[in-house]
C-alpha positions as CSV (number, residue, x, y, z in Angstrom):
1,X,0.0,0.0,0.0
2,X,1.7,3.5,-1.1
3,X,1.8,6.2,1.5
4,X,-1.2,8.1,-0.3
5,X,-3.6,4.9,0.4
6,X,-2.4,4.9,3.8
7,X,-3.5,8.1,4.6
8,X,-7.0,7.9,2.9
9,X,-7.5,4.5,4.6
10,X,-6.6,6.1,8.3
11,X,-10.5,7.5,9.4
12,X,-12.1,3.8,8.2
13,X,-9.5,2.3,10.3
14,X,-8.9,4.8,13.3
15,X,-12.1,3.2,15.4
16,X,-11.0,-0.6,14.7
17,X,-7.1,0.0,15.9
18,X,-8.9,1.8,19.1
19,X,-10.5,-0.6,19.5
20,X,-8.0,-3.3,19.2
21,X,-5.3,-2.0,21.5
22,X,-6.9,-2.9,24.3
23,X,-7.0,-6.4,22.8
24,X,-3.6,-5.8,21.7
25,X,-2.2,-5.6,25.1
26,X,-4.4,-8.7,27.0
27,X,-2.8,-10.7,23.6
28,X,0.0,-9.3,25.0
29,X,0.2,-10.2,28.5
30,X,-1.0,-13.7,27.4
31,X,1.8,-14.2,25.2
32,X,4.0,-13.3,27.4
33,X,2.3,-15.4,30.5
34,X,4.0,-18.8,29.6
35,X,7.8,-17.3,29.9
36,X,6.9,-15.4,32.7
37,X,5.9,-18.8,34.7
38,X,8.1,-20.3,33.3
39,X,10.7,-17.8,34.9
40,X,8.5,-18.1,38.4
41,X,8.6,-21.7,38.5
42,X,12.5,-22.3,37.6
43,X,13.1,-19.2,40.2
44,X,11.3,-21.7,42.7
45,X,14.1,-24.4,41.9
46,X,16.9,-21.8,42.2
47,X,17.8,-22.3,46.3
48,X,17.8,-26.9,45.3
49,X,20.3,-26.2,42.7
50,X,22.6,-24.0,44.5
51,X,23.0,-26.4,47.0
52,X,23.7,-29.0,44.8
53,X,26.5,-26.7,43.0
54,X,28.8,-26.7,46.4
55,X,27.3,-30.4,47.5
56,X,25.1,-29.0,50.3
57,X,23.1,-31.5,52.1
58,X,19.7,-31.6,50.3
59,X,16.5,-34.2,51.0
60,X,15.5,-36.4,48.4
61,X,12.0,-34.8,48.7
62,X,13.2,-31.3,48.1
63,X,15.0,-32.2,44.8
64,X,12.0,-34.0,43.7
65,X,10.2,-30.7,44.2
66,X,12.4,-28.5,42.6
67,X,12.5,-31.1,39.5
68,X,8.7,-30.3,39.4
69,X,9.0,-27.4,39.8
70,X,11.4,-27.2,36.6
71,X,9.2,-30.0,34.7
72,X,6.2,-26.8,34.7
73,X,9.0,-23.8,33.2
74,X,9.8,-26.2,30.7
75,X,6.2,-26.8,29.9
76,X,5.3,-23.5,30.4
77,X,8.4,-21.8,28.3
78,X,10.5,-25.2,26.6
79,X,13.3,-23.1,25.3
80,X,16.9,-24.1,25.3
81,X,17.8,-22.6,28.3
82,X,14.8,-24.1,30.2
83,X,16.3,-27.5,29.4
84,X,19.8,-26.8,30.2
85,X,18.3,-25.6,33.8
86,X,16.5,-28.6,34.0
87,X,19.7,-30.3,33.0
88,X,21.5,-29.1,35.7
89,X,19.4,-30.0,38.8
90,X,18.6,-33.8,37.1
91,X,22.2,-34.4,36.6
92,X,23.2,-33.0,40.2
93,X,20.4,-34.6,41.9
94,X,22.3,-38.3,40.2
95,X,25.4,-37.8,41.3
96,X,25.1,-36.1,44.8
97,X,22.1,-37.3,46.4
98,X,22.4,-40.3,49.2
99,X,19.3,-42.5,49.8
100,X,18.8,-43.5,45.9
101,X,18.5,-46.0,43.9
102,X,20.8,-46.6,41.2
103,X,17.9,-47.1,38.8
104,X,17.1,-43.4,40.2
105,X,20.2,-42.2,38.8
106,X,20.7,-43.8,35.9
107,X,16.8,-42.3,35.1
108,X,18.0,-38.5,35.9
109,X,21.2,-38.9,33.9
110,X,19.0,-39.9,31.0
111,X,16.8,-37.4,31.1
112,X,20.0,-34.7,32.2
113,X,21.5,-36.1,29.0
114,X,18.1,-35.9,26.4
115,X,17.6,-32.0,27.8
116,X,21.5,-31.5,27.6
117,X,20.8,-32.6,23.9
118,X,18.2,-30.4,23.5
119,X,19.1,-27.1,25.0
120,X,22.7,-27.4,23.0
121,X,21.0,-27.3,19.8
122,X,19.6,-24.4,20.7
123,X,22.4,-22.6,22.6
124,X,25.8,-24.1,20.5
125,X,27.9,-22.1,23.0
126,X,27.3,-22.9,26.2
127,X,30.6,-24.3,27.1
128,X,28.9,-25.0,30.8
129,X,26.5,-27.4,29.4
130,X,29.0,-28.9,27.3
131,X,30.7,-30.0,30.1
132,X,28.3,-30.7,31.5
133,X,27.2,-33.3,28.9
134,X,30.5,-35.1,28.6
135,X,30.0,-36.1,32.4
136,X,26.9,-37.4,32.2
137,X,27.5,-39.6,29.5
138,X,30.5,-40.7,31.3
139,X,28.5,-41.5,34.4
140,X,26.4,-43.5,32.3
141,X,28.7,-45.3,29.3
142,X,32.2,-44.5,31.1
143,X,34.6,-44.0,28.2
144,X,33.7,-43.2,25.3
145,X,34.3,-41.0,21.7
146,X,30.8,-39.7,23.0
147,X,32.6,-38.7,26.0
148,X,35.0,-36.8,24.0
149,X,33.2,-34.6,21.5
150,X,31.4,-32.8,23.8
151,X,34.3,-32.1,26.5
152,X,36.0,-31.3,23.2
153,X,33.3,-28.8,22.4
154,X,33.6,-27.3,26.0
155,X,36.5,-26.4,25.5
156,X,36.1,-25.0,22.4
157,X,33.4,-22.9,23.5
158,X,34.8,-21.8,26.8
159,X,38.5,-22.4,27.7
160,X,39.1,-19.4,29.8
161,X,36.6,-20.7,32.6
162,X,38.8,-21.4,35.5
163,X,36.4,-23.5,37.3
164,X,35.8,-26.0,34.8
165,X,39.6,-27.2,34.5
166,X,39.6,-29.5,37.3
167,X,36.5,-31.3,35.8
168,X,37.9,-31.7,32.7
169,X,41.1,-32.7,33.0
170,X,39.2,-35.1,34.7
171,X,37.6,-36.2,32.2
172,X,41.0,-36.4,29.7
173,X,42.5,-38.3,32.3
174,X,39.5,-40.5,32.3
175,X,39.3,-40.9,28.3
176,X,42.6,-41.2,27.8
177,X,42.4,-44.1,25.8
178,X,39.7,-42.9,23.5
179,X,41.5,-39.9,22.2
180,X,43.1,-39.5,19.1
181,X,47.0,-38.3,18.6
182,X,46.0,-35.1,17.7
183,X,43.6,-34.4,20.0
184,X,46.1,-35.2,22.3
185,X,48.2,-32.7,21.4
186,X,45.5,-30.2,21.1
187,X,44.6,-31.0,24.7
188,X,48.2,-30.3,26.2
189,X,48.1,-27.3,24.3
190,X,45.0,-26.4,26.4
191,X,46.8,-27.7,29.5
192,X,49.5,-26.2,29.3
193,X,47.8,-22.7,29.1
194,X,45.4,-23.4,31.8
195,X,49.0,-24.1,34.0
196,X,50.4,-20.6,33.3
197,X,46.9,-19.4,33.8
198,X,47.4,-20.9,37.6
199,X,48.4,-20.0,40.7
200,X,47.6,-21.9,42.7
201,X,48.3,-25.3,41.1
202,X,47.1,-28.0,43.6
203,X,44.1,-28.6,41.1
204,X,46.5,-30.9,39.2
205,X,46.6,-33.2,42.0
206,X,43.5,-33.8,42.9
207,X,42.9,-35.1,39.7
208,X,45.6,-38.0,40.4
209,X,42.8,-40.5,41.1
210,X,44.3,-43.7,39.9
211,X,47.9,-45.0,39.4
212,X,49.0,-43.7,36.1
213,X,47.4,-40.3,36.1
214,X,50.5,-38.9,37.7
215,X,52.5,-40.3,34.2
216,X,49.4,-38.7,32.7
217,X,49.5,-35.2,33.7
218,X,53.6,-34.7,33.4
219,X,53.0,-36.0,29.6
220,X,50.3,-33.2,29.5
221,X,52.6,-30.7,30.3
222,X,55.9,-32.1,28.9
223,X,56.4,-29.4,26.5
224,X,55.9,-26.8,29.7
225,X,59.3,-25.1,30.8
226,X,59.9,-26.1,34.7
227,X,56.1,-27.7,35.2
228,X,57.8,-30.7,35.9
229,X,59.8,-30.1,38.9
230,X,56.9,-27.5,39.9
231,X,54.6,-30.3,39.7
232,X,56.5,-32.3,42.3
233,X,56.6,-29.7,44.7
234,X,52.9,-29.0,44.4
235,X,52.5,-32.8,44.8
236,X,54.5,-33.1,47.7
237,X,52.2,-29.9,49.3
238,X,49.0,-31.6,48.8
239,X,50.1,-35.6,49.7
240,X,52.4,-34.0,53.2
């Protein structure tokens, strides 16, 4: 329609777009009702997932609630980032809660992993949920190639997030016999830079969880000038 039609048309339509913007703004309210539950409902869950972040002591019957509680946002408003929330509390509730059945767990890590899934279609770069991801497939299948693409894609996404080293050189240490030659040598790369980005490096030794992870980590950082030696002293700090 040219400007000129628009203007001749404005005094037929003047009464219908009065009218409507009352409508207009109840069509709007109502559109916007679903993410606005949805927001109330997840903000519900919020106090059950920080405990479960720093593995405070949390009933059974309150992670139950707050998974309801994030079952209605995700029906209310399923976007990406409803499911990654979801993802969180499911897979924290597996691996931290006491008084549960394996077939429990294994359930919520299923249903972690399907939202994980999910929410990373829609949100490529979360290097969070990534992570995030890559542990709970490895707390379901252990080691695995579908282990290492997404811990792989973490990394890509996010390597300058200090506290998602630890977990996953973890999970390298872990996968170790899964990974490719390159890979390996794109991994020290990143292990190398997240040594110099360190200060405090006892991180690297809390990782030593099994008899050749020790051999594993001074491989890692072979290429690193002193690490070595500096690794033996920060060994012999933590094990004292």
């Amino acid at each position: 329609m040219s400007s000129g039609e628009r203007a001749s048309a404005l005094p037929v339509v003047s009464w219908l777009l009065r009218a409507l913007l009352g409508i207009g703004g109840a069509l709007l309210v109502y559109a916007a009702a679903p993410l606005t539950w949805g927001a109330w409902q997840a903000l519900g869950a919020g106090s059950v997932v920080d405990r479960l972040r720093v593995s405070k002591p949390t009933t059974v019957a309150d992670a139950l609630a707050a998974a309801a509680a994030l079952d209605r946002a995700v029906q209310a408003d399923p976007s990406a980032q409803r499911h990654l929330d979801r993802s969180e509390l499911l897979a924290g509730q597996a691996m931290t809660l006491k008084g549960v059945s394996d077939t429990e767990r294994e359930q919520w890590l299923r249903l972690a992993a399907a939202d994980l899934e999910t929410g990373l279609a829609g949100v490529p770069g979360h290097g969070i949920g990534w992570l995030r991801l890559a542990s709970v497939r490895y707390a379901l299948e252990g080691p695995s190639r579908r282990v290492v693409d997404p811990l792989l894609r973490s990394i890509e996404t996010a390597p300058i997030v200090p506290h998602l080293w630890l977990g996953r050189l973890e999970l390298i240490l872990r996968n170790w016999l899964v990974l490719s030659e390159p890979e390996i040598a794109r991994l020290s790369a990143y292990v190398r830079m997240t040594w110099r980005a360190s200060s405090d490096r006892r991180w690297f030794v809390w990782v030593m969880r099994e008899p050749l992870d020790e051999l594993l980590v001074r491989f890692l950082l072979a290429d690193e000038p002193g690490a070595q030696e500096e690794l033996s002293v920060w060994i012999g700090l933590v094990r004292k």
